[in-house]
C-alpha positions as CSV (number, residue, x, y, z in Angstrom):
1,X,-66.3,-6.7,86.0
2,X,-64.8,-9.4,83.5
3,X,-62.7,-7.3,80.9
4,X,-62.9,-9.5,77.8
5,X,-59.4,-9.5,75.7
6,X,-56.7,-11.4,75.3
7,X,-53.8,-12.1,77.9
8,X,-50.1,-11.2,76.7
9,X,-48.3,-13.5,79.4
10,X,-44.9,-13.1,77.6
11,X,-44.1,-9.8,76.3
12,X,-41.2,-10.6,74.9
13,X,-42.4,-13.6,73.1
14,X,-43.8,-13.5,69.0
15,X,-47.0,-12.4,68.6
16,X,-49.4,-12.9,66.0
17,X,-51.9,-10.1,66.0
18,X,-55.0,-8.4,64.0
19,X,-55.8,-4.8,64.2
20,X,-59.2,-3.9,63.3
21,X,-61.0,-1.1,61.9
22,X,-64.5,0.1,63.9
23,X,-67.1,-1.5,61.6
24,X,-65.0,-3.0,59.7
25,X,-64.9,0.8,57.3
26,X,-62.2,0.6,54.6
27,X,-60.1,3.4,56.0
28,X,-57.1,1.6,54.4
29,X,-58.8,2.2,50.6
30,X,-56.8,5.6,50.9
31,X,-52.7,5.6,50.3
32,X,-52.6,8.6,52.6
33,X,-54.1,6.3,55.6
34,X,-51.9,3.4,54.7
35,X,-48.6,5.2,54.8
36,X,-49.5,6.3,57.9
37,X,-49.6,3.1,59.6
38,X,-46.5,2.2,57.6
39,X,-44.6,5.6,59.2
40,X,-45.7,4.4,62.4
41,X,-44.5,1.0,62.4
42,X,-40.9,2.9,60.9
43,X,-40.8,5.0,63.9
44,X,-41.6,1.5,66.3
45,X,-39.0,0.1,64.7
46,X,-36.5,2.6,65.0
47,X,-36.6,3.9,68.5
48,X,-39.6,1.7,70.1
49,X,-37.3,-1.8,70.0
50,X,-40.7,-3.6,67.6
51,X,-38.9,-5.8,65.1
52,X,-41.8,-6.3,62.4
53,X,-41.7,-10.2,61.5
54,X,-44.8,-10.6,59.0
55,X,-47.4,-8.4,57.9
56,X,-50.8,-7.1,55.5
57,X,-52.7,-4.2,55.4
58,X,-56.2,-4.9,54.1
59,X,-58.8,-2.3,53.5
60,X,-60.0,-2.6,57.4
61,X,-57.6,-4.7,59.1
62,X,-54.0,-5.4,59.7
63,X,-52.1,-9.2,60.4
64,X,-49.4,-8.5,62.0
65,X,-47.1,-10.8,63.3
66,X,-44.1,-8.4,65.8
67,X,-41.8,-8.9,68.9
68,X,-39.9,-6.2,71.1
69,X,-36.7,-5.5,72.3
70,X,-36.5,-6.6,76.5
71,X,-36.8,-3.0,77.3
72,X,-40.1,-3.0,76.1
73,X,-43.6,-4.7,75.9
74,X,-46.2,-5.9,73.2
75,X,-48.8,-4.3,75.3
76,X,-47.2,-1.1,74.6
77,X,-46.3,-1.5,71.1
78,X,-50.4,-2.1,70.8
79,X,-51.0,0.8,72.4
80,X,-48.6,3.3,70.8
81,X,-49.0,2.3,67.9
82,X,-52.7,2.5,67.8
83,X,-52.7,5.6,69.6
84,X,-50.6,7.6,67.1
85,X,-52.6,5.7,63.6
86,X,-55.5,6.9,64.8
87,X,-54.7,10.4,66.0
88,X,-52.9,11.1,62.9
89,X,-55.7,9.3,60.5
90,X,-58.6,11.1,62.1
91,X,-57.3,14.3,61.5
92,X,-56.4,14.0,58.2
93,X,-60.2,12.5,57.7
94,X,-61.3,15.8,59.8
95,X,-59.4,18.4,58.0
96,X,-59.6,16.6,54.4
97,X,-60.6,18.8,51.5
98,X,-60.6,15.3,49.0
99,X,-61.9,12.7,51.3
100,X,-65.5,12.2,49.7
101,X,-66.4,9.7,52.8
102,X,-65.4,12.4,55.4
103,X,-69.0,13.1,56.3
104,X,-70.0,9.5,56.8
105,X,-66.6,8.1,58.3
106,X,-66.6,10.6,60.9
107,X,-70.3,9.9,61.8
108,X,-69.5,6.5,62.0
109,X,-66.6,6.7,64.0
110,X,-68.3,8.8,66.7
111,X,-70.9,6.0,67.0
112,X,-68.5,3.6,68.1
113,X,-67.0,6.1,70.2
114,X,-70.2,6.8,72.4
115,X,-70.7,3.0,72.8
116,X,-67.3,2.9,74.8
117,X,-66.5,5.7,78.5
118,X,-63.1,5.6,77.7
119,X,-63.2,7.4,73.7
120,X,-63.8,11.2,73.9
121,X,-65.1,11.9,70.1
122,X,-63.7,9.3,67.6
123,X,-63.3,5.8,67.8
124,X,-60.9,3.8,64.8
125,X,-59.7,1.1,66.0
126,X,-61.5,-2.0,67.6
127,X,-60.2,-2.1,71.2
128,X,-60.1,-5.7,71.3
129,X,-57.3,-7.2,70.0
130,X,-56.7,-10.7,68.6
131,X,-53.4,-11.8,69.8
132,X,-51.4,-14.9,69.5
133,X,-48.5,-16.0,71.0
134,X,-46.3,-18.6,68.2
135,X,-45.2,-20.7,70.0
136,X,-43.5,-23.1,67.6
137,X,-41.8,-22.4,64.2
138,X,-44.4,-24.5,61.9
139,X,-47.5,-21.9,63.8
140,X,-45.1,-19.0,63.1
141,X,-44.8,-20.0,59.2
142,X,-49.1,-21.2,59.3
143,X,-49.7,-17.3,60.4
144,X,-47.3,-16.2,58.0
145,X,-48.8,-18.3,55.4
146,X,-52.1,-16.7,56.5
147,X,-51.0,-13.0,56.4
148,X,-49.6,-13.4,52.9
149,X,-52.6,-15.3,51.4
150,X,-54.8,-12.5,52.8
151,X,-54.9,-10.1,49.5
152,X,-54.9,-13.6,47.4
153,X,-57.9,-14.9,48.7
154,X,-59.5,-11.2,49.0
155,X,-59.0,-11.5,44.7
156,X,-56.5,-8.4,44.7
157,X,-53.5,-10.1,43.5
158,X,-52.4,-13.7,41.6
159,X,-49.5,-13.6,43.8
160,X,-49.1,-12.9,47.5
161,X,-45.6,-11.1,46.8
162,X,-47.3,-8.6,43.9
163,X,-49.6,-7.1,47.0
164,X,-47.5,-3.7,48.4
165,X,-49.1,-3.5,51.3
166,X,-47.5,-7.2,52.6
167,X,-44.2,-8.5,53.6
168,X,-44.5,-11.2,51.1
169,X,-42.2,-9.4,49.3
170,X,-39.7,-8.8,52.2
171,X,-39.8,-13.1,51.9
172,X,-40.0,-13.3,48.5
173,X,-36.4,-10.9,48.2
174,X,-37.6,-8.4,46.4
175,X,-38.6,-4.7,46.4
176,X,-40.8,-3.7,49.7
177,X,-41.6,-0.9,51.6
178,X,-40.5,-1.4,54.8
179,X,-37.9,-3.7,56.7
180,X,-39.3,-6.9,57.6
181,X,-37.0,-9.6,59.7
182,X,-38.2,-12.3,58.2
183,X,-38.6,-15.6,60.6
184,X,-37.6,-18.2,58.2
């Protein structure tokens, strides 16, 4: 059966890469949800070997642009990280007293679940994954470029380095919420 995807040939190379929410739902409206994803990539950072080069957190997707230490992989990077976001976000959406989409979200998400054998009751993230290996320094500051625009374009901010959620900050050398190694 063709498995459709992309192929990670180096793992130890840059990646560009987009995490998606299931049906495109604005799980990252919520702070709660958002620090969550930023705890994870703490934790990756600090004992998985991921050094976090670029990065934006829209309402229902995430740019990021990451490598790994030798001793690990990309592949499972993706799949720890996604693993622990959505275990941690989906029971905080179960067990919320405040969320006023809890009802809805939850249906949703066990849509997308039954559509795929290998969810048991919730689905959040897209399995497919968007990923890019950059490959040469002016792709690496075109992605970059991209990630940052992303809350720009979306009308949230005048400037890419106002949006928290972004390491356009990290570049820009000011106050951020998580270490970034920048690229250039």
């Amino acid at each position: 059966m063709f498995r459709k995807g992309y192929i990670i040939s180096d793992q130890q190379a840059i990646y560009y890469m987009t995490f998606t929410i299931v049906g495109w739902i604005d799980v990252f409206s919520r702070k709660s949800y958002r620090d969550i994803f930023i705890e994870s990539l703490k934790y990756c950072q600090q004992h998985k070997g991921q050094h976090l080069h670029a990065y934006v957190m829209m309402s229902n997707h995430i740019h990021l642009i990451v490598s790994v230490d030798e001793s690990c992989s990309i592949s499972d990077f993706v799949r720890d990280c996604k693993k622990f976001t959505a275990k941690r976000i989906l029971n905080d959406i179960e067990t919320s007293t405040i969320e006023s989409r809890q009802a809805w979200m939850l249906h949703e998400f066990k849509y997308y679940a039954s559509r795929h054998s290998r969810n048991e009751k919730y689905q959040l993230w897209q399995h497919d994954n968007h990923f890019v290996e950059l490959s040469s320094p002016a792709f690496m500051q075109q992605k970059i470029d991209y990630i940052h625009q992303n809350p720009v374009q979306a009308g949230l901010v005048y400037k890419a380095e106002d949006y928290v959620y972004s390491s356009a900050s990290n570049y820009a050398g000011i106050d951020q919420i998580i270490d970034v190694d920048c690229l250039f």
